[in-house]
gemmi code that builds the backbone of each chain (N, CA, C; Angstrom):
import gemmi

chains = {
    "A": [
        ("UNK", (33.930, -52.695, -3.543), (32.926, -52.028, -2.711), (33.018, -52.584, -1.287)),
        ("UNK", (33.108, -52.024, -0.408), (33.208, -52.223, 1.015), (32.483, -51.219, 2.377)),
        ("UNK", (32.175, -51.613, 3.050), (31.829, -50.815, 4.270), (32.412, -51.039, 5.353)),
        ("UNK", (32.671, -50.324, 6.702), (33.016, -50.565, 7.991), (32.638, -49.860, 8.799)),
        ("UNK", (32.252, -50.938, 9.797), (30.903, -50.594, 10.756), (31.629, -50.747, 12.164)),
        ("UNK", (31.481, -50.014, 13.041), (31.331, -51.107, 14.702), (30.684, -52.114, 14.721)),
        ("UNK", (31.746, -53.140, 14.967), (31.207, -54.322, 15.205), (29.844, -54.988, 16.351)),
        ("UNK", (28.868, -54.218, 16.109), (27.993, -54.126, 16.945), (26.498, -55.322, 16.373)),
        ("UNK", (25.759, -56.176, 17.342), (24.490, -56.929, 16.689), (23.543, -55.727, 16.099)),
        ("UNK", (23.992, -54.392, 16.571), (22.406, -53.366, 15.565), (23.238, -53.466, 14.107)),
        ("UNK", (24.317, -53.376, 13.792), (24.895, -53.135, 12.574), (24.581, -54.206, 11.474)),
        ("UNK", (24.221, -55.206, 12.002), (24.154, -56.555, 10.735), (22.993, -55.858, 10.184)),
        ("UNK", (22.525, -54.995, 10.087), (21.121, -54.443, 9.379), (21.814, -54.103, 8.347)),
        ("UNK", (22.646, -53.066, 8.907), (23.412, -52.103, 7.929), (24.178, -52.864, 6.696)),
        ("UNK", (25.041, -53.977, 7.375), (25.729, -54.629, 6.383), (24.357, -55.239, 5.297)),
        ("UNK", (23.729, -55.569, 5.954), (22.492, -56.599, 5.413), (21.892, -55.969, 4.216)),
        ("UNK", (22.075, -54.359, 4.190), (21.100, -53.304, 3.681), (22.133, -53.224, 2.398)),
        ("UNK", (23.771, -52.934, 2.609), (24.517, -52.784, 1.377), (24.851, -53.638, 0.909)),
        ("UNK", (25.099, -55.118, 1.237), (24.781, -55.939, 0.141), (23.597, -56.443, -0.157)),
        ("UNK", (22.648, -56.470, 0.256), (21.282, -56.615, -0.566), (21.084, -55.646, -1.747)),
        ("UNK", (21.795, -54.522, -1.273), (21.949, -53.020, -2.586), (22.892, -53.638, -3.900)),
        ("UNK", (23.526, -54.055, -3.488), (24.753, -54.672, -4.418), (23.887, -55.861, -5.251)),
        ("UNK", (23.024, -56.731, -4.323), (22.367, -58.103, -5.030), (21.547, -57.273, -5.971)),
        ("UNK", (20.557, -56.630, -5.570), (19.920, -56.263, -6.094), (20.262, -56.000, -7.574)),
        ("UNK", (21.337, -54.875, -8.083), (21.718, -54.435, -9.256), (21.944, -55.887, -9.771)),
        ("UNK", (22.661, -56.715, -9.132), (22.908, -58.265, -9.921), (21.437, -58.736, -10.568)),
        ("UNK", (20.381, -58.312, -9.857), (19.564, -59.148, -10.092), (19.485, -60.555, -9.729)),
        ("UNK", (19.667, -60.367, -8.244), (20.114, -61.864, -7.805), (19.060, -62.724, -7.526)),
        ("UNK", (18.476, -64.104, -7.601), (17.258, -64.345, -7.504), (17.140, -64.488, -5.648)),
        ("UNK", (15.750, -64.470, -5.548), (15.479, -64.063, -3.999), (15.976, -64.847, -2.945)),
        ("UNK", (15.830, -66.966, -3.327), (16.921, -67.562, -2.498), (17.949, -67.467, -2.106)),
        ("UNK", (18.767, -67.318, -3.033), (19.964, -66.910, -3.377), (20.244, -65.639, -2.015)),
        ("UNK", (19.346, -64.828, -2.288), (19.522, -63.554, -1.505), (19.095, -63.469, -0.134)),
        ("UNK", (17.970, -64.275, 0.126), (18.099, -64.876, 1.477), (19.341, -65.967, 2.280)),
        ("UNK", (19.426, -66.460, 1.175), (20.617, -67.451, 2.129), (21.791, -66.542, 2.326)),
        ("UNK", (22.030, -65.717, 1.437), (23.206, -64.280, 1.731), (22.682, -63.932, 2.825)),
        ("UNK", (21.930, -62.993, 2.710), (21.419, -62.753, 4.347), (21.629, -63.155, 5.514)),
        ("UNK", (21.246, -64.467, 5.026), (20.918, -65.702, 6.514), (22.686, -65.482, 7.032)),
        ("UNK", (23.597, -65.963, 5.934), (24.823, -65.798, 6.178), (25.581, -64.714, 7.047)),
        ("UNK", (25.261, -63.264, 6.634), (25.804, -62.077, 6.574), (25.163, -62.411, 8.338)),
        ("UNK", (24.001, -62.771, 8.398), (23.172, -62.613, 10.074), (24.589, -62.999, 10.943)),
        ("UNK", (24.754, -64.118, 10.321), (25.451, -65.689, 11.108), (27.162, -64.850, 11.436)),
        ("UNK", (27.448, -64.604, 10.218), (28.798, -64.177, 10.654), (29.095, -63.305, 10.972)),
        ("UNK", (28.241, -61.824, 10.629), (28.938, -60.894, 11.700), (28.379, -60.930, 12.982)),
        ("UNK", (27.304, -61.119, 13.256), (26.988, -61.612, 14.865), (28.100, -62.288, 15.432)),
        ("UNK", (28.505, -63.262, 14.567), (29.730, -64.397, 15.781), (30.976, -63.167, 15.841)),
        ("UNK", (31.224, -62.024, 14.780), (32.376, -61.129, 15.287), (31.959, -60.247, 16.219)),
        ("UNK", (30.626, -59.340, 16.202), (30.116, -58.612, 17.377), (29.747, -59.612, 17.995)),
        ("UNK", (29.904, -60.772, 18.584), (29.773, -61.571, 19.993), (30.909, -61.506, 20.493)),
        ("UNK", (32.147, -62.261, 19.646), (33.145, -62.853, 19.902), (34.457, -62.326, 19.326)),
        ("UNK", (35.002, -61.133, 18.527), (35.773, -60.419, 17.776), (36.573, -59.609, 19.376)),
        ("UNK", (35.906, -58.652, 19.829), (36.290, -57.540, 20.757), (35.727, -57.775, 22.213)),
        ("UNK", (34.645, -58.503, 22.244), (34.190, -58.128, 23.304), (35.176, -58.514, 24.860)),
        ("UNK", (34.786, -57.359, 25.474), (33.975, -56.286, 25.894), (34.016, -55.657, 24.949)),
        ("UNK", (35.073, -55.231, 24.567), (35.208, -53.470, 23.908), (34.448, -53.814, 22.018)),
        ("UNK", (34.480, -53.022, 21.696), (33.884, -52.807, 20.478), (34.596, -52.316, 19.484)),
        ("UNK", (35.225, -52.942, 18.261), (35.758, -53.215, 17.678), (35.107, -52.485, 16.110)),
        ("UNK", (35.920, -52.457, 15.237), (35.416, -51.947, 14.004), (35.446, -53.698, 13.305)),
        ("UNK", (34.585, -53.819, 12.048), (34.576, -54.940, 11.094), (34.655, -53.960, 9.739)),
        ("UNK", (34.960, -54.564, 8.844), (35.130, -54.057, 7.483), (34.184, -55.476, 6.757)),
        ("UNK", (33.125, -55.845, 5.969), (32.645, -55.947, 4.789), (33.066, -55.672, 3.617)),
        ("UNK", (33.844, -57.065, 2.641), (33.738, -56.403, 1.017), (32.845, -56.936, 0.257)),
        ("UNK", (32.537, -56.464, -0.705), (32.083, -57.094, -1.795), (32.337, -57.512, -3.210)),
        ("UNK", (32.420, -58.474, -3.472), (32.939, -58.345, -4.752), (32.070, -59.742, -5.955)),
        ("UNK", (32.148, -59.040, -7.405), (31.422, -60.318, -7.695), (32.353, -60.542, -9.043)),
        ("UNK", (32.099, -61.827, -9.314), (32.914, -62.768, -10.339), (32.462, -62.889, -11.659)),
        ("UNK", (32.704, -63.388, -12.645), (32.214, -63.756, -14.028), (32.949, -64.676, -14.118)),
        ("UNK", (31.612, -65.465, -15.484), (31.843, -66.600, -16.049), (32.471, -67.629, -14.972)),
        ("UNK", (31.300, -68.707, -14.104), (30.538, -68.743, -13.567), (29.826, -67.121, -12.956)),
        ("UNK", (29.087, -66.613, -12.941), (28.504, -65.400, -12.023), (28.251, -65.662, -9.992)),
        ("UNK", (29.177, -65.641, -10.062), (29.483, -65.406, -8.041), (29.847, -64.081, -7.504)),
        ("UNK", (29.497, -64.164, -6.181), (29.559, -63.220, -5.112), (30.753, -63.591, -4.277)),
        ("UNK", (31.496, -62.675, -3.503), (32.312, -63.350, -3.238), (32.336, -61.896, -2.023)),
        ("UNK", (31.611, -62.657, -0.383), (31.886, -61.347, 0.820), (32.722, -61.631, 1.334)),
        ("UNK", (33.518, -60.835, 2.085), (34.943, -60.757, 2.975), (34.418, -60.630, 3.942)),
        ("UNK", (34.746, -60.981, 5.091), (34.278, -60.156, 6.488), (35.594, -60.086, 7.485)),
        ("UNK", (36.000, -59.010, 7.783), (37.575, -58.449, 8.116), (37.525, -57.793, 9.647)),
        ("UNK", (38.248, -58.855, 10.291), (38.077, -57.606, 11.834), (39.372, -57.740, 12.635)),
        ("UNK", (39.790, -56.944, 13.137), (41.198, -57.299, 14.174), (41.132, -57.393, 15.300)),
        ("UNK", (39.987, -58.361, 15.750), (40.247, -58.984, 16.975), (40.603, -60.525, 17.332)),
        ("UNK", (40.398, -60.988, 18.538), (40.764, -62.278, 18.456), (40.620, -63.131, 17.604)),
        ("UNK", (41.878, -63.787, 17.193), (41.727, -64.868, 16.412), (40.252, -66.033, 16.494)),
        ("UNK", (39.753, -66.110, 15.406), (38.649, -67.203, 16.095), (38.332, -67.563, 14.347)),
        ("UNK", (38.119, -69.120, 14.349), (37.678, -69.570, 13.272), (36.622, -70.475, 13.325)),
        ("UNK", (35.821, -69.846, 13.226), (34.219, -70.885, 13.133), (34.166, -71.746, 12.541)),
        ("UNK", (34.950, -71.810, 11.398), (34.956, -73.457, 10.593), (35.327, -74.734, 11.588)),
        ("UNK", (36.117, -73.803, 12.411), (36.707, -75.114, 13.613), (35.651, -75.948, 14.232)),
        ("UNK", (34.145, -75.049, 14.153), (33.463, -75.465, 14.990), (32.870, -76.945, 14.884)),
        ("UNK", (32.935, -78.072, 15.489), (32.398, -78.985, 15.155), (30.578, -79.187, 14.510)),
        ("UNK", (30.443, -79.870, 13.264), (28.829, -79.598, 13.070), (28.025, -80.652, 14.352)),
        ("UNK", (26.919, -79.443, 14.242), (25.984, -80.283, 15.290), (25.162, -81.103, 14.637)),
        ("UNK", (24.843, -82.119, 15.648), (23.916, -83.432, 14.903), (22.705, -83.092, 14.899)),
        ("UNK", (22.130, -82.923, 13.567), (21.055, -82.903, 12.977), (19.910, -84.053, 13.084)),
        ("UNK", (20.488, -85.121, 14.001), (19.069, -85.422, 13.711), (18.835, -86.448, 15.480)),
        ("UNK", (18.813, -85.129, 16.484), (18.702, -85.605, 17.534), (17.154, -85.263, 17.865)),
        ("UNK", (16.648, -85.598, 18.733), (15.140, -85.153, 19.039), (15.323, -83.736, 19.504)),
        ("UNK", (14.059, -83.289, 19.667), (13.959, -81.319, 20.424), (14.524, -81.472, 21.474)),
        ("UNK", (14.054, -82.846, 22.308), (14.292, -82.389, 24.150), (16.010, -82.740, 24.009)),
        ("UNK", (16.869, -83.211, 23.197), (18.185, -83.317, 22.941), (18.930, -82.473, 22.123)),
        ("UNK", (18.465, -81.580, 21.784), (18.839, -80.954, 20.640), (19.920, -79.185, 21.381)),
        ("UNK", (20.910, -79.225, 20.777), (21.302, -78.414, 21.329), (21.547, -77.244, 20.427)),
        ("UNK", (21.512, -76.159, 20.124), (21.720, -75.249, 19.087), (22.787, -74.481, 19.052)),
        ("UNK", (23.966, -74.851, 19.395), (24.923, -74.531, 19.649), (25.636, -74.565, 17.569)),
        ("UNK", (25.880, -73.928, 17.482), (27.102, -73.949, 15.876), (26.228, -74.270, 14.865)),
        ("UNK", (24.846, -74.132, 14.811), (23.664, -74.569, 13.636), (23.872, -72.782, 12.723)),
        ("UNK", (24.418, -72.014, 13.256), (24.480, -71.211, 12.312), (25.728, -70.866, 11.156)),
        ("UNK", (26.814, -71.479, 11.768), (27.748, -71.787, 10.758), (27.700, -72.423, 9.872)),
        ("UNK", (26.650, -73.587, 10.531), (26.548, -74.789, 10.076), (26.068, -74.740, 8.493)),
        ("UNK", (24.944, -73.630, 8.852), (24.203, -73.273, 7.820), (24.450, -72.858, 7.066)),
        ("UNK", (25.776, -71.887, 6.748), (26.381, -71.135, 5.964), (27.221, -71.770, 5.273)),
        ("UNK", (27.983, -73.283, 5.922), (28.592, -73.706, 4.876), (28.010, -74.891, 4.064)),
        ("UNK", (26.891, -75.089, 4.379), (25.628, -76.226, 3.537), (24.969, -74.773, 2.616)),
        ("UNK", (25.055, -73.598, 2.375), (24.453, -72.958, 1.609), (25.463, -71.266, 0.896)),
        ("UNK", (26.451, -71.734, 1.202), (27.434, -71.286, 0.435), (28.024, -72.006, -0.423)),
        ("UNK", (28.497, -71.654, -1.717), (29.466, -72.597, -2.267), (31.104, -72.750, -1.486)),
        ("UNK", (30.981, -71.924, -1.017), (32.568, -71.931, -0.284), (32.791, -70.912, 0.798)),
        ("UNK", (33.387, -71.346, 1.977), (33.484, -70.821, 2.869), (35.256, -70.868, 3.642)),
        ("UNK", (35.955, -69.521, 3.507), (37.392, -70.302, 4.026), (37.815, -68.879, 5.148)),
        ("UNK", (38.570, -69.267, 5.879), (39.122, -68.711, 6.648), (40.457, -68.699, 6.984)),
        ("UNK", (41.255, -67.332, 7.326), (42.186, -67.387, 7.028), (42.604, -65.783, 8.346)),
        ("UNK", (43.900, -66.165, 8.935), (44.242, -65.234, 10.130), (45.774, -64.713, 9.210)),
        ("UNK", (45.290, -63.242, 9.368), (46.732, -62.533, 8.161), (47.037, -61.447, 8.734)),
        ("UNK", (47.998, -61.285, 9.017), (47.966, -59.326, 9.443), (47.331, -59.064, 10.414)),
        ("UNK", (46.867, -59.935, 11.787), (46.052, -59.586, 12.979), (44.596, -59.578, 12.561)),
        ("UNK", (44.166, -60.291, 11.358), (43.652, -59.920, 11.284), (42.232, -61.164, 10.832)),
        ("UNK", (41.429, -61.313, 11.453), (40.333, -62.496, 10.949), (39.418, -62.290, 9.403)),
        ("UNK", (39.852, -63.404, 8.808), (39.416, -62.766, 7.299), (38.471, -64.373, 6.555)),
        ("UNK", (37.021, -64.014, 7.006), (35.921, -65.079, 6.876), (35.659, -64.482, 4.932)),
        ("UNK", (35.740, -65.207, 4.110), (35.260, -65.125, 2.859), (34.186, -66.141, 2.426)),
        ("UNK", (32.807, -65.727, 2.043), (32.537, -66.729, 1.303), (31.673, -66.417, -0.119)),
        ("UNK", (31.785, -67.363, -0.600), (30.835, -67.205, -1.965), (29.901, -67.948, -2.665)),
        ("UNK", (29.099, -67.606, -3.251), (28.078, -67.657, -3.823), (27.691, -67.925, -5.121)),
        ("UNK", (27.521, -68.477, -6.359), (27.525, -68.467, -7.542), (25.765, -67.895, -7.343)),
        ("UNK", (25.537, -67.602, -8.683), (24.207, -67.138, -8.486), (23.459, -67.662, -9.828)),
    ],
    "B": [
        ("UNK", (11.188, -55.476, 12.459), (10.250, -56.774, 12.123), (8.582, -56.173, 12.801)),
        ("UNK", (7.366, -56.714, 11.830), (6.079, -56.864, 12.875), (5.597, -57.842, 13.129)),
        ("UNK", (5.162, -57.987, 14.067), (4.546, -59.073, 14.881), (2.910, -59.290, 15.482)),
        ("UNK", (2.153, -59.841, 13.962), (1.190, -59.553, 14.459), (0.427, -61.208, 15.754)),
        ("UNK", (-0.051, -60.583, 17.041), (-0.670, -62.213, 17.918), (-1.873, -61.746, 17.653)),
        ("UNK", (-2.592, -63.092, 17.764), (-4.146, -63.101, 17.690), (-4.479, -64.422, 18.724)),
        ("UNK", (-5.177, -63.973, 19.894), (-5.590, -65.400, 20.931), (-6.573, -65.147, 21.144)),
        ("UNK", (-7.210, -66.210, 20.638), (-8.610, -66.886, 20.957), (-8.961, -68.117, 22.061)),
        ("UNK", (-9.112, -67.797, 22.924), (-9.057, -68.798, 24.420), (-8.052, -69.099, 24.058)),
        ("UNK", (-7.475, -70.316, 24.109), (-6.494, -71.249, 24.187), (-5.879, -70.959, 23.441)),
        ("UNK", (-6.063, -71.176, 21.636), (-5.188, -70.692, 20.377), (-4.673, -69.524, 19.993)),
        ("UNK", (-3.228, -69.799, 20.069), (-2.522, -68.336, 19.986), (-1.910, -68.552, 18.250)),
        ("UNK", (-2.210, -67.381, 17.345), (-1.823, -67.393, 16.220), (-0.877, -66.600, 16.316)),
        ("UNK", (0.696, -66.556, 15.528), (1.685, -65.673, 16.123), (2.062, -65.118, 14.221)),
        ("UNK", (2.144, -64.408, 14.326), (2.516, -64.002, 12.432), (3.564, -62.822, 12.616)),
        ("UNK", (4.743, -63.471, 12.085), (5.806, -62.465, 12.784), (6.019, -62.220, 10.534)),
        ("UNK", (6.470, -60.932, 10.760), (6.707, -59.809, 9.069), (8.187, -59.682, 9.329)),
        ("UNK", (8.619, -60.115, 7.861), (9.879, -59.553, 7.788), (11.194, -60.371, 7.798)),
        ("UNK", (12.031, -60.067, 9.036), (13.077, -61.442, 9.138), (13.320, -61.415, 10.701)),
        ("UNK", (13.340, -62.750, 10.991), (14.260, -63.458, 12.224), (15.514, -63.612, 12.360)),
        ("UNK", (16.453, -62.483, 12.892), (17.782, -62.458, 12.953), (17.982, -62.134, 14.113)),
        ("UNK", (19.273, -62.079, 13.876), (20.151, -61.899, 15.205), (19.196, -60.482, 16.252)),
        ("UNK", (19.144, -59.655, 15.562), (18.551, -58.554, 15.998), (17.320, -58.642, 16.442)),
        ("UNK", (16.545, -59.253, 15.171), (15.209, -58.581, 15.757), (14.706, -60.469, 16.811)),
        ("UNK", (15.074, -61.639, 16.459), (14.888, -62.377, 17.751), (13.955, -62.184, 18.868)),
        ("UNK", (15.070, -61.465, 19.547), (14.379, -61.012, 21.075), (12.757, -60.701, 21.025)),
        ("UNK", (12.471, -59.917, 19.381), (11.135, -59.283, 19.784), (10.120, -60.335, 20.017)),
        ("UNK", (10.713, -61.429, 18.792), (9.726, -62.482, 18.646), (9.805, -63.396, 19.332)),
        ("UNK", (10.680, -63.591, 20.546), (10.464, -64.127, 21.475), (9.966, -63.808, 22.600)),
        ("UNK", (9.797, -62.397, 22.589), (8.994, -61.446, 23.584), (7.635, -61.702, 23.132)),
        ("UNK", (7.473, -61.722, 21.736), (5.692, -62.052, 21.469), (5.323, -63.184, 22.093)),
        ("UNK", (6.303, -64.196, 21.848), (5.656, -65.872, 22.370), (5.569, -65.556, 23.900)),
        ("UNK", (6.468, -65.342, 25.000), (6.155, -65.239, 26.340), (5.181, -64.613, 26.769)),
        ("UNK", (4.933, -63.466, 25.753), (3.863, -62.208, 26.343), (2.958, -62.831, 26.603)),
        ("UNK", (2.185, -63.763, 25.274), (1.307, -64.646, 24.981), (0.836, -65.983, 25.492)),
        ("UNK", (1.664, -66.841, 26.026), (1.910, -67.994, 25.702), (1.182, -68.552, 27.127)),
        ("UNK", (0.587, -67.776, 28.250), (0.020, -68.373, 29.283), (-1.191, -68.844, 28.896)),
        ("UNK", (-1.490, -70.119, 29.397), (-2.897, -70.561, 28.752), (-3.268, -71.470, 27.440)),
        ("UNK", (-1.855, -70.816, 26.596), (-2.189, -71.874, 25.398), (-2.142, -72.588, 25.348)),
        ("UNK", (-3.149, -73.749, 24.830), (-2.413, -75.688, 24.494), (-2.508, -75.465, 22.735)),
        ("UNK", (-2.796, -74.401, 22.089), (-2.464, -74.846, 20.662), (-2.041, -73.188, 19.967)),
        ("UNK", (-0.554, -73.565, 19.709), (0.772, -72.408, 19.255), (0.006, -73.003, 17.689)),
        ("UNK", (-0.011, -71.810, 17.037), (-0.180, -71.589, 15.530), (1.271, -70.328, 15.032)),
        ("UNK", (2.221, -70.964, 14.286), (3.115, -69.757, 14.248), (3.053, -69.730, 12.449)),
        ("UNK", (2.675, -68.573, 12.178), (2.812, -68.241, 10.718), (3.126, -67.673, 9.720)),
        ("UNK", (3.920, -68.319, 8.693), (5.237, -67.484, 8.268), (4.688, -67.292, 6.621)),
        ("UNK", (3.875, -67.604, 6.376), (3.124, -66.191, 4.951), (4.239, -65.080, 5.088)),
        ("UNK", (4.202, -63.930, 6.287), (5.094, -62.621, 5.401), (6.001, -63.168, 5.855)),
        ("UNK", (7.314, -64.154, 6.332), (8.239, -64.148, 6.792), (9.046, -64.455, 6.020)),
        ("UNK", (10.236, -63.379, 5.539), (11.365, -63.646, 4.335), (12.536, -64.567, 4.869)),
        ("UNK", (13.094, -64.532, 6.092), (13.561, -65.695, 6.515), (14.100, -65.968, 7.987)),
        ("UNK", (14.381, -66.867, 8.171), (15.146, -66.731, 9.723), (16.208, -67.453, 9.704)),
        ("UNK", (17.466, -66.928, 10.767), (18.402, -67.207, 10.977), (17.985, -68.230, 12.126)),
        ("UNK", (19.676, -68.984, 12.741), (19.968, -69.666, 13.785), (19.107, -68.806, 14.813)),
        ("UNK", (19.294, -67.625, 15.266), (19.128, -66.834, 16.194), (16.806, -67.324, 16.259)),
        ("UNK", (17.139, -67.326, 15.394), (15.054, -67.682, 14.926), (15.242, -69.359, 15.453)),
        ("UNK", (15.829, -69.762, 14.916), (15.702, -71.371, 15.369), (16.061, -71.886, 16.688)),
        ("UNK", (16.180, -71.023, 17.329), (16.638, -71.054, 18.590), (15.983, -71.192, 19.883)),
        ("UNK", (14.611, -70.060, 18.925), (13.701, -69.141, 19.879), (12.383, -70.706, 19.459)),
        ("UNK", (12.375, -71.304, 18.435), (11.220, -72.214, 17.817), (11.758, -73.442, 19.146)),
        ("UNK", (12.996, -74.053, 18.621), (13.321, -75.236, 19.494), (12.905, -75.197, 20.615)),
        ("UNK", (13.307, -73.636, 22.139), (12.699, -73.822, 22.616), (11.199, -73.897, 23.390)),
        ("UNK", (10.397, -73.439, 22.248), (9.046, -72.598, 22.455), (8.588, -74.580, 21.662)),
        ("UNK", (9.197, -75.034, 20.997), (8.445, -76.224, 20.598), (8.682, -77.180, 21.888)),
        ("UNK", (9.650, -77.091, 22.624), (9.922, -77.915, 24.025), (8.786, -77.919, 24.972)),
        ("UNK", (8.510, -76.570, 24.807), (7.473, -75.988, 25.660), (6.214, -76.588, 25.331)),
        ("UNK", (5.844, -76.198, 24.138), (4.555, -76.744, 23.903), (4.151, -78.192, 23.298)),
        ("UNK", (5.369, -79.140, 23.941), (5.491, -80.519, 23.611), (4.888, -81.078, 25.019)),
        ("UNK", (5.183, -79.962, 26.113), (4.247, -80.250, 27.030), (2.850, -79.558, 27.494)),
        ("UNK", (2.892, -78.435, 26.775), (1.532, -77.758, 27.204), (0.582, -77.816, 26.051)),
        ("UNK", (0.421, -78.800, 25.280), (-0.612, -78.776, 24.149), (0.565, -78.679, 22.730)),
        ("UNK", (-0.012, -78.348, 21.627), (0.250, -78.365, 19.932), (1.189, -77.322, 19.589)),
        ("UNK", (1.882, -77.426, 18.644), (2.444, -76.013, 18.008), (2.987, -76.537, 16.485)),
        ("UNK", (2.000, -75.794, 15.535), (2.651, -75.965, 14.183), (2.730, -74.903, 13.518)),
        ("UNK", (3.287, -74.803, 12.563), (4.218, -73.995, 11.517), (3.405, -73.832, 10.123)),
        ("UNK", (3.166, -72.627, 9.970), (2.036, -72.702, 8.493), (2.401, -72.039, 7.559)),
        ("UNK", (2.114, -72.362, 6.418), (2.818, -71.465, 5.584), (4.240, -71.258, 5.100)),
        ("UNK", (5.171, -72.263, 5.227), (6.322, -72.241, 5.016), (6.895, -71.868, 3.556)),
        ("UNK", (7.691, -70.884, 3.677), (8.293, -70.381, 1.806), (9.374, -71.650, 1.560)),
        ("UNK", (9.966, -71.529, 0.048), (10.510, -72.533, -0.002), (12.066, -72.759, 0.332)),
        ("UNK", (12.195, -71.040, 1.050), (13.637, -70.459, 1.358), (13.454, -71.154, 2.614)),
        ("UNK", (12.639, -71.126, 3.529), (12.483, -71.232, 5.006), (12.249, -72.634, 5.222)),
        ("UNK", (11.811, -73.712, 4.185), (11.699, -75.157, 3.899), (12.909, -75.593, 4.217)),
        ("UNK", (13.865, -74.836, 3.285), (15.208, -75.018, 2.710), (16.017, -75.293, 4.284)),
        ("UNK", (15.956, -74.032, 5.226), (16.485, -74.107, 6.282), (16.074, -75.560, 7.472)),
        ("UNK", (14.591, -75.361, 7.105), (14.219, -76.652, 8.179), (14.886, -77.678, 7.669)),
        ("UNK", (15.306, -77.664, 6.243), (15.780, -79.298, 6.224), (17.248, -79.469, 6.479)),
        ("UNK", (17.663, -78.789, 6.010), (19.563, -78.106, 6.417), (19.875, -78.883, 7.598)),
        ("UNK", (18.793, -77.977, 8.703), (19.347, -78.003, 10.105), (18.443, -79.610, 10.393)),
        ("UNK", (17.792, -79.839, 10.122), (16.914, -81.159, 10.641), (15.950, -80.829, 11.653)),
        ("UNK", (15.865, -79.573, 11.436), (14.258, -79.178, 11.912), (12.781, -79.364, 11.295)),
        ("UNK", (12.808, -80.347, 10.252), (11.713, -80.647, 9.564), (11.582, -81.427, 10.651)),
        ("UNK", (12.317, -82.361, 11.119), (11.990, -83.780, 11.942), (11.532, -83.076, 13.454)),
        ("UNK", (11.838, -82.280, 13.739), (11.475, -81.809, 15.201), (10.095, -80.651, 15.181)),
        ("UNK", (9.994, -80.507, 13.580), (8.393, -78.946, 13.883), (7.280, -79.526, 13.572)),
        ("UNK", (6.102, -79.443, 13.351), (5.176, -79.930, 13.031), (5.058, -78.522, 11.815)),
        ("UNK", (4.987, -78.705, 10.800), (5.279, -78.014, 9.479), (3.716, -78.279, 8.583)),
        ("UNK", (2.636, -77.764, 7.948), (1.902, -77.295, 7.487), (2.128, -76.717, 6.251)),
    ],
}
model = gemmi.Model(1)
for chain_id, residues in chains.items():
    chain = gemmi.Chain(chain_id)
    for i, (resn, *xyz) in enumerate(residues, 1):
        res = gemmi.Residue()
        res.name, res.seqid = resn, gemmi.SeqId(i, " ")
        for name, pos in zip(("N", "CA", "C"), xyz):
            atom = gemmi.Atom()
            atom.name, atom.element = name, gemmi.Element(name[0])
            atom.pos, atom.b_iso = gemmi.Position(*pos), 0.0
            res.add_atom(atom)
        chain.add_residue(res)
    model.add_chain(chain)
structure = gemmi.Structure()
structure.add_model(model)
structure.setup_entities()
């Protein structure tokens, strides 16, 4: 199951909307389905920021889920600039507010609440996977 | 997302519905500025709030900067999804949480 959208910040709804459709039939419990979310926010935003721009680019979304463990397992597929967010260094968590910079706290987040997060440049093409046991 | 404010002299109660993402952000940071002249005590409350992204934690850090100098700001009502995030990022140590 897959979709492809313009890589645009209105579209993370859309993606947000067909796999929540997909959790749903799983019966996925609601954490679980928020931290998907939180995820799905985090990474296609960094491709409609940073994938095409200026120009506007298509992304492709898959979905797919596993047995025995029961996991989720999203793709997120776009052919623009190479860019790998795992690169990003984590930010320090435990600086004060007036020091605090929020720079990469959303990757950050995705790979403290994913079971796995990998990245991989194939065919022109940026290919963020991660998954989920549920 | 809805966004309901309620200010009473000084105390601004902010109750944002729904989720804090990339998208909807802006609105709820448009509520805090709309609002925010006058206050020394930020009440932000997340009863309907299913969750927020970085893009949400963004808009708190600097609205808590703010009101580290203009009076109070705490956090009420926290789910245990949205707990989950404050502690992740190490924003338990920087919000005043309720």
């Amino acid at each position: 199951m897959e979709i492809t959208v313009p890589a645009t910040i209105e579209n993370v709804e859309k993606v947000t909307g067909f796999v929540n459709t997909e959790l749903d039939k799983l019966g996925c419990p609601s954490k679980a389905k928020a931290e998907i979310d939180i995820a799905i926010d985090e990474l296609f935003s960094n491709i409609a920021n940073y994938a095409y721009n200026p120009e506007i680019g298509k992304a492709t979304v898959k979905f797919e889920v596993q047995n025995n463990p029961q996991a989720v397992v999203i793709t997120f597929m776009d052919n623009g600039k190479p860019f790998d967010p795992l690169l990003r260094e984590d930010p320090n968590i435990k600086l004060a507010a007036e020091d605090r910079d929020i720079g990469g706290l959303g990757i950050f987040m995705v790979k403290k609440t994913m079971d796995s997060v990998e990245y991989e440049y194939k065919d022109s093409h940026n290919i963020l996977k991660i998954k989920k046991h549920l | 997302m809805t966004i309901n404010t309620n200010k009473e002299g000084e105390k601004l109660t902010i109750i944002p519905e729904g989720r804090i993402d990339t998208v909807t952000a802006p609105e709820f940071s448009k509520a805090i500025d709309d609002n925010i002249e006058g206050v020394k005590e930020l009440v932000i409350d997340f009863e309907k709030l299913e969750y927020i992204s970085s893009a949400g934690l963004r808009i708190l850090l600097t609205t808590q900067k703010t009101m580290s100098k203009l009076g109070t700001m705490k956090i009420i009502h926290v789910s245990d999804v949205i707990m989950d995030v404050f502690n992740i990022t190490g924003f338990v140590d920087i919000l005043t949480i309720e």
